[in-house]
N, C-alpha and C positions, 0 to 999 in steps of 0.2 A: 589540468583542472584540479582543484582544492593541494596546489602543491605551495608547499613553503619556497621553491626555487622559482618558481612560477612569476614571470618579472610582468604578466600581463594587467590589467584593470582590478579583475577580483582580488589579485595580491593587494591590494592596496585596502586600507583597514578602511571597517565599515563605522567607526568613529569617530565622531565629531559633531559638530557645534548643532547642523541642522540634524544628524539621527538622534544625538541625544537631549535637543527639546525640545524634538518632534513631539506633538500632543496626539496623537491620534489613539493611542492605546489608551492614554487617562480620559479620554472624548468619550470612548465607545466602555471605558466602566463607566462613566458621570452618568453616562445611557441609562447603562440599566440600570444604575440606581435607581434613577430617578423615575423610572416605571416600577419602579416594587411598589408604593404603594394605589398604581392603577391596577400592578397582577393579582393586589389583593383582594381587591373590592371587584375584579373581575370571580374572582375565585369564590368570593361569597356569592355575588350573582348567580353564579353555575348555578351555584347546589341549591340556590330558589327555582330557578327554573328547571329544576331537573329531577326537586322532589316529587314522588308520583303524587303524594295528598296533595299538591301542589293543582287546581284545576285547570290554571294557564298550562302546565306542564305536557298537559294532552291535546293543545292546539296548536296549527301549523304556526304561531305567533311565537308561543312561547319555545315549539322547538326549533323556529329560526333564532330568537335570543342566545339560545342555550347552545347552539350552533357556532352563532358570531363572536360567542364569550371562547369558546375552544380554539377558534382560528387566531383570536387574540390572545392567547395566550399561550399557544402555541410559535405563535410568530413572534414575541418576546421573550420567549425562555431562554435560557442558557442551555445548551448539554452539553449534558456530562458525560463521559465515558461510556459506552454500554458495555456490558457483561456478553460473555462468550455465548452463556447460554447452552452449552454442548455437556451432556452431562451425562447421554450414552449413544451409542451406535450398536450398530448391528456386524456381527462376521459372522459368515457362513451360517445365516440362522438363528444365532446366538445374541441375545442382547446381551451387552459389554459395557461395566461401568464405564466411565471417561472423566480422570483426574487431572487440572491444568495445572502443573508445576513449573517453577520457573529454576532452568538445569543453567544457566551462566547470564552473568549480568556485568553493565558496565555503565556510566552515568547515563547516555544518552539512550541505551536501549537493552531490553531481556530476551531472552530466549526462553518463552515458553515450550514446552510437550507436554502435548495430550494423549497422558498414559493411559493408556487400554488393559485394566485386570482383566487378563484371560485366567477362567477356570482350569483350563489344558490348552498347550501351545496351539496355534493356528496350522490346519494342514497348510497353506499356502504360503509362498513367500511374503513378507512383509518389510519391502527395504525401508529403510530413513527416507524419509523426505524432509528437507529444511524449504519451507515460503518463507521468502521473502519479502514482507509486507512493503506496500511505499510508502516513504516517507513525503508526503507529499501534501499533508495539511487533514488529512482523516486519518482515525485511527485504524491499528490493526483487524479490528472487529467488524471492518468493513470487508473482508475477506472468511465471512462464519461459513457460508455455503461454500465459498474454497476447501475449507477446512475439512467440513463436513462431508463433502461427498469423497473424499482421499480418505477418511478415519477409519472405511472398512478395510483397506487394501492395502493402507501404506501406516506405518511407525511416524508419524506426525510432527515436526516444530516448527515453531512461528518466531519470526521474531517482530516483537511489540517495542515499537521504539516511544522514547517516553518524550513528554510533551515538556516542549523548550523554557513553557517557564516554569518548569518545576523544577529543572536542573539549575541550581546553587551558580552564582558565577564563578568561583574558587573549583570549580571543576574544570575549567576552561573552555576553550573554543572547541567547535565541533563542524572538520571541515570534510570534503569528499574523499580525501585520503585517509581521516579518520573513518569514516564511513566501510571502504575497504578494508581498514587495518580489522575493522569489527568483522566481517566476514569471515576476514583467515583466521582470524582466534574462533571464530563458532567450525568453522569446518576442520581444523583442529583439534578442537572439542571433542565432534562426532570422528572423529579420529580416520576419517577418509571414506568411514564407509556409510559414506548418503547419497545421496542427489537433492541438487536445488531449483527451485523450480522461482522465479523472478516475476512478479505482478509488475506488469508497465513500467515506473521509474527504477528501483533498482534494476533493471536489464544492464544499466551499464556498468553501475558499480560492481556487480556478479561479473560479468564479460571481463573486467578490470583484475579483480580479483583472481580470478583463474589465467587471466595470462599471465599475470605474474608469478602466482603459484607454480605454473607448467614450467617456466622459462628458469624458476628456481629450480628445478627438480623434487617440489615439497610433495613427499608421499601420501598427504592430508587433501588433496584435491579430489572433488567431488566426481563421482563416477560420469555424471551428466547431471549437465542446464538444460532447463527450460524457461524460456522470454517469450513473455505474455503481453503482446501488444504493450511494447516497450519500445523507446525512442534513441535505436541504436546509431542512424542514419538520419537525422528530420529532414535532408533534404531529401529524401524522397517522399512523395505525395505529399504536402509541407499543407498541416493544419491551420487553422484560426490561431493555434496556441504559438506555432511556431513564428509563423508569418510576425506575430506580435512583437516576439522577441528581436526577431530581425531590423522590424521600424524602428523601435524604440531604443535600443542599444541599450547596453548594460549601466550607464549611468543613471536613464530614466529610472529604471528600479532601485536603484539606490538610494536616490533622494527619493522616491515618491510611497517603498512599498516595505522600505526596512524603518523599525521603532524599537523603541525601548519598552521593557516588560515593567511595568509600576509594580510600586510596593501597594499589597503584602503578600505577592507571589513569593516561593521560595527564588524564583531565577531574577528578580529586581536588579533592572540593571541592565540586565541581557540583552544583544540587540538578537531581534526577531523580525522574519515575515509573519506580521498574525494569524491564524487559522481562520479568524473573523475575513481577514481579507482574501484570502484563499476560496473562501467559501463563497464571499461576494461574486469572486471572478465565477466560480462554478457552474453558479442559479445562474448570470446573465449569459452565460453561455446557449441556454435553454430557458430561458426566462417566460415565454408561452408556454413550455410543456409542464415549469415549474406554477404558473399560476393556472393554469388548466386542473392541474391536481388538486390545486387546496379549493377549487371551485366546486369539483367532485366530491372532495371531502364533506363541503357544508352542506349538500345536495345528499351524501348519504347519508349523515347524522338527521336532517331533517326527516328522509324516509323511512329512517332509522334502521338500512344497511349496516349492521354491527360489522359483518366482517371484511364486507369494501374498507369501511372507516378502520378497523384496523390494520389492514396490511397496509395502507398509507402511511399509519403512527408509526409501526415497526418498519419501513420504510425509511420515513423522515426522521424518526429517532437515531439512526445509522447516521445517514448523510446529513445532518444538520450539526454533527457532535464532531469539534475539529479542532486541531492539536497548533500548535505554532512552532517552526520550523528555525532551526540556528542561521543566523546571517549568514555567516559565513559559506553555510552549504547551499543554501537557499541562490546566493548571488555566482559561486562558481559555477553550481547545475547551471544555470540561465546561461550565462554566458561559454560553457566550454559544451555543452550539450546544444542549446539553441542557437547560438550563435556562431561561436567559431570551428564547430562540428567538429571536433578535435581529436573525439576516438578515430571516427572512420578515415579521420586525414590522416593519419599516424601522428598528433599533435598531444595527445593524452599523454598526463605525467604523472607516477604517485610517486610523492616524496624522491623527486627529482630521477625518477629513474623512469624512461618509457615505456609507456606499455604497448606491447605487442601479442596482439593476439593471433597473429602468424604463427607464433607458437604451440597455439595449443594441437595438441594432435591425441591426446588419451582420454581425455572430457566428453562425452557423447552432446551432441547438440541437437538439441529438441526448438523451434518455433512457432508460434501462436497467434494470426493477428485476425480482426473481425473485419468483417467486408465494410459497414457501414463505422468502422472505428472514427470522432473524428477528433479524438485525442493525438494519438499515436495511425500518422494514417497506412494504408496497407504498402508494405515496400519496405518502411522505416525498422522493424523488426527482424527481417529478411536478411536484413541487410547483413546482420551478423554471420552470416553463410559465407559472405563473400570475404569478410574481415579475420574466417576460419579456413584458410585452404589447405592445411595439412589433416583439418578429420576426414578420414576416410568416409566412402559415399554412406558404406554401409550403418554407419554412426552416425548418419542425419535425417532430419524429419523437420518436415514444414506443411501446415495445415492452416490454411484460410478457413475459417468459418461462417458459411452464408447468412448475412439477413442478421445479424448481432452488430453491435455500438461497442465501445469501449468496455462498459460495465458487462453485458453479455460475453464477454472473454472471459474471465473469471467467474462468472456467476450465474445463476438463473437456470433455467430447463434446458436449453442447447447445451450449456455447461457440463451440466450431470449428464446427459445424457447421449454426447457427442464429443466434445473436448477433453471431460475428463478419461474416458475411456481408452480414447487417443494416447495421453499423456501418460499413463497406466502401462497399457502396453509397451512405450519406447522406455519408460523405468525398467520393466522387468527385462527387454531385452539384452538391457546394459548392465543389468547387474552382477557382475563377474568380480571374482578374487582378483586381487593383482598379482604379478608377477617382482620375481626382485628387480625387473626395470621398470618399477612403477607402471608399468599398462595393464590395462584392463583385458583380460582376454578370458574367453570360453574354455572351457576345456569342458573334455565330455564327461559326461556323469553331474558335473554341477548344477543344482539346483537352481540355489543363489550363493549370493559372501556370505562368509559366517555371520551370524546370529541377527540376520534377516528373517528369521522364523520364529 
């Protein structure tokens, strides 16, 4: 998968005559051009209907206007990027500023940390943790409550991959192997002593990453993973998303779902899966419980519910904000992930060398999947247990979490309040010095590795 030796379908380039004049991307700017000047005059409308001297403004008339003018124009916006927003936390008592710097960068994505000024060092251990974000058509920042509820406990980095058409084409292509090669250069970075913790789509590339590291003997490998309703195995319990993959075969998505990025993006040029069509697939996945919501929304703006209607906005400002993905990554996931199931067959390649995660025996392996997942279904995450038979028992952990979807794996109240705790736990278990044979082991009197405190 995303290997240059790789003689199968996705080796074969994603241009040509129909991607490159494919219209679909200049279709969907001509769009919203051509609503700017209805968002205008919608946007003037508001602020008539929503001035209080306004007398229409305090009848159920005018606050259904004033309602219908938000849903429209909410439902035409563009978003943008959202902000972390994390600005402090809490240890042991203590409110803690929280600084996002960006410690290594590379065209396609940064490595933020979310440095924590302590006044005086924390009594408790605080290992690295590297998330994972997925690259998957939403941005990093779809992961804040990730974030946030790890910032008391653990040393924090994310990494925020950067959106496809803003990368220049003279940086080049950006495939699964690249993908991986960014991994080893961040866990290299952090100089071995972290753990990483994988949100649903990277599970593989991590899994990937670390058998190759173990199999090299790279002493930079991460103490322990954790795969978060990630799609290690799809054929087990095989969702709507995969099923899809399977009818349609990897050529359907080629012709139908890769475009070119128009000028005057910095990436013009680039072929892309759009974030726009990423998004399309999302909503219709749930498409009642998506128009359910914004039906709720006009319902509470009219009863004038402020904070129903805003956990919706803060909500949909998240999930409606969405990134475009490099063809080339885009089409080899499909096809060596959903298709020809390639890890768990032993059929995975980076940069022509296989990967074998047989290998790994020093990595602690932590797994995460949600009962009602119907992304990544329950099984498919698991699955990495069986593709790891030399970790020791004592170095694994596997936890179904009742009554949660996909997004409740990472997020929401069971999150903080049961998965993360979990995941917590099996960090600090593993967090040991290593030995000059690179393993991880205990020894007594140890705390944690050095300068985890």
């Amino acid at each position: 998968m995303a290997i240059g030796e790789f003689s199968g379908p996705a080796r074969r380039p994603v241009s040509g005559s129909a991607a490159l004049s494919s219209p679909l991307y200049w279709m969907y700017e001509m769009t919203h051009a051509a609503l700017n000047p209805s968002r205008a005059l919608a946007d003037a409308s508001r602020l008539i209907f929503e001035n209080p001297l306004n007398p229409a403004a305090h009848t159920t008339m005018g606050k259904s206007m004033a309602a219908a003018i938000e849903l429209f124009e909410r439902s035409t916006r563009r978003y943008a990027k959202p902000d972390w927003r994390l600005t402090h936390t809490v240890v042991g008592g203590e409110r803690i500023p929280v600084h996002v710097n960006t410690v290594w960068s590379r065209p396609f994505c940064r490595l933020l940390h979310f440095e924590r000024a302590f006044s005086q060092p924390p009594r408790r251990p605080q290992p690295r943790l590297v998330v994972v974000a997925p690259m998957s058509g939403h941005h990093a920042t779809l992961l804040r409550g990730t974030v946030e509820a790890f910032l008391p406990t653990h040393d924090v980095y994310v990494t925020d991959w950067i959106d496809a058409k803003l990368v220049p084409l003279a940086e080049g292509h950006f495939t699964l192997s690249d993908y991986v090669d960014y991994l080893i250069s961040i866990f290299h970075r952090m100089g071995g002593d972290c753990h990483v913790l994988a949100v649903c789509q990277p599970a593989v590339p991590v899994l990937m990453a670390i058998a190759r590291m173990e199999e090299e003997g790279d002493p930079y490998a991460p103490k322990s993973m954790v795969l978060m309703g990630g799609p290690i195995d799809t054929r087990q319990a095989p969702t709507a998303v995969n099923r899809l993959a399977e009818s349609k075969g990897i050529d359907f998505f080629r012709r139908n779902v890769i475009t070119t990025v128009p000028w005057p993006h910095p990436g013009a040029m680039r072929q892309v899966y759009p974030g726009f069509l990423q998004l399309n697939g999302f909503m219709s996945m749930n498409l009642d419980r998506h128009l359910q919501a914004h039906y709720d929304l006009f319902r509470h703006l009219i009863q004038g519910d402020g904070d129903s209607a805003e956990k919706h906005r803060e909500f949909y400002d998240e999930y409606l904000a969405v990134m475009d993905l490099s063809a080339e990554f885009y089409l080899e996931t499909v096809e060596q992930v959903f298709i020809r199931h390639a890890l768990p067959k032993g059929e995975m390649f980076h940069h022509g060398a296989r990967v074998r995660p047989e290998t790994i025996r020093n990595v602690a392996l932590m797994t995460v999947e949600g009962e009602k997942d119907d992304i990544s279904g329950v099984g498919q995450t698991f699955a990495a247990h069986t593709l790891c038979p030399l970790i020791p028992d004592e170095k694994r952990a596997h936890w179904v979490q009742p009554g949660v979807g996909h997004y409740g794996v990472f997020n929401g109240s069971r999150f903080r309040s049961e998965i993360a705790p979990r995941i917590s736990d099996f960090i600090l278990s593993n967090n040991w010095p290593r030995n000059r044979d690179n393993v991880v082991t205990p020894r007594f009197g140890d705390r944690a590795a050095p300068g985890a405190e």
